[in-house]
Steps between C-alpha positions, in 0.01 A plus 500: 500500500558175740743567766702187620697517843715221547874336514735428210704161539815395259411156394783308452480177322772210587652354229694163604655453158667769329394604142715372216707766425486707824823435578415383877646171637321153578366553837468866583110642525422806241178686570331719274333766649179640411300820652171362694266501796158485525391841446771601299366262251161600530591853391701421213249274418234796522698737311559278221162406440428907470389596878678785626671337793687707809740270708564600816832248653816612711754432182816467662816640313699194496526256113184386564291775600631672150362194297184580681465819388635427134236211476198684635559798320560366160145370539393839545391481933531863646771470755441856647360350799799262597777552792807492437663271771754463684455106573611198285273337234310192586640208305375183462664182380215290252517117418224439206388108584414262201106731473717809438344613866758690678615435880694778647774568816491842605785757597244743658628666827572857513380485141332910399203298345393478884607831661145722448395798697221647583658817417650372202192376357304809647663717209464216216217680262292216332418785250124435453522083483187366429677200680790375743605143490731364735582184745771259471792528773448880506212430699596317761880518548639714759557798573308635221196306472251728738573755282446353182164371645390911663570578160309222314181542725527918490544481099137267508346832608529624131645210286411119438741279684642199351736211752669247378655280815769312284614333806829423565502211816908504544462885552184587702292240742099446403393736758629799330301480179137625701355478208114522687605833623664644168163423377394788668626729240568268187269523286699215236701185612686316255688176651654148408307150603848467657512833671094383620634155640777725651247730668182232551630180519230209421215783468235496225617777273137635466480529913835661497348763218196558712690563782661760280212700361316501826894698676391743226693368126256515163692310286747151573717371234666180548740374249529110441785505269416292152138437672439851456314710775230560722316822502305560825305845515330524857384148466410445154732311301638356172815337375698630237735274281866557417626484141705230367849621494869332514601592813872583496464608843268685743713748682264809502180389381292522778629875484410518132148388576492802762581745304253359188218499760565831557545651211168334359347674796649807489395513100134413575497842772467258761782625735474761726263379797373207612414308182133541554449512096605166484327226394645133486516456095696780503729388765531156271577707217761692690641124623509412161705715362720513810531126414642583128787721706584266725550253229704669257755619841507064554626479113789664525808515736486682828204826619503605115114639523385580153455824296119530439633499130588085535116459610359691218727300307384181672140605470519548132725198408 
């Protein structure tokens, strides 16, 4: 089982001119609204490609927070270990620019995506996870984040520990993504080249890895979009190349990749420690096929991850 602590966000994508048909006058704004965030997507993406996946998110009880739940279980994630809270939704508004890459305007305060415990996550059972990803805004927006990282670096005592930073500049300042000292207990980190020019601006990308493995992280992953990806395990290293794909958009992918990584991982019996069975070829392969789920999300509308049943189709077409 891979465990996956994180927020949920309502995505809600402007629409400037109304659908024919809808009914809605020349100049109003519709939005359709989808479920998302980060980690969110990484455990439906998990659970649909056959990992048993455990969310643990503060689902609020408002609209939203029920098409978080509906979405997430429907792709089979254990919700046992969420908290039901008392806090609005997170919702954020998404333009998709002529790339189908998404830019977003946040209505995050006071939002239960940020609201974490330490006693709250104190009782949240990761029920024998082999793994616990997390990141993303739940790491490092207040007043929740020092819990969410206590709880990251206590679960690395028993389980491997995946972070995804998926920064968000408009709603948390460079200084609080420390990613050196998160590398103290991640053992996986899985980022954008935008999220690295974010974090290390004008830095070689193979310095910035280095500087990674020797805080204490195995394995760097970072994603370069069509280009494919870089696969950095304490200092060796090997690109991976992305599949060809019509990109309809890429809202979620870097997610999807996540969760492919992962599961490839988990499948091989590499999770669970410190990743000291694994070799780079393996990591590649793991890339790979994290590649093939990332590309399949950018072919159709919205975080729609795929069922492992589309790549078995895609692998025998």
């Amino acid at each position: 089982m891979i465990a996956v602590l994180g927020e949920c966000v309502a995505d809600a994508f402007a629409e400037h001119e109304p659908r024919a048909g809808s009914g809605a006058p020349a100049g109003e704004l519709t939005l359709r609204v989808h479920a998302g965030g980060g980690p969110a997507n990484t455990a439906v993406a998990l659970a649909r490609l056959g990992t048993p996946t455990r969310f643990l998110g503060r689902l609020s009880g408002d609209v939203f927070g029920r098409l978080f739940r509906d979405r997430l279980a429907s792709s089979g994630v254990d919700l046992s270990a969420c908290v039901e809270a008392a806090e609005p939704s997170t919702l954020a508004v998404a333009s998709l620019d002529e790339r189908g890459q998404a830019a977003y305007g946040f209505h995050a305060e006071g939002a239960a995506d940020w609201a974490w415990t330490a006693a709250e996550l104190g009782s949240r059972d990761l029920g024998g996870a082999s793994c616990l990803h997390t990141g993303s805004l739940a790491l490092v927006r207040e007043p929740g984040r020092d819990a969410v990282e206590a709880f990251a670096a206590d679960a690395a005592r028993r389980a491997t520990v995946s972070i995804d930073p998926n920064v968000r500049p408009s709603l948390a300042p460079r200084v609080a993504y420390d990613v050196t000292r998160w590398c103290a207990f991640a053992d996986i980190l899985r980022l954008s080249e935008d999220d690295l020019a974010f974090l290390a601006p004008d830095e070689p990308v193979e310095r910035v890895c280095d500087l990674w493995h020797a805080a204490g992280a195995p394995l760097v992953i970072v994603t370069r979009g069509g280009a494919g990806a870089l696969v950095s395990l304490n200092g060796e290293r090997a690109e991976v190349a992305a599949p060809r794909v019509t990109v309809v958009d890429t809202v979620g992918a870097g997610d999807a990749f996540t969760a492919g990584l992962l599961h490839r991982l988990d499948r091989g019996g590499l999770l669970g420690g410190r990743l000291d069975g694994l070799d780079l070829g393996t990591a590649v392969d793991a890339a790979a096929f994290a590649a093939r789920v990332a590309a399949l999300t950018c072919a159709v509308a919205g975080a729609n991850p795929p069922w492992a049943r589309d790549l078995d189709d895609r692998a025998s077409a």
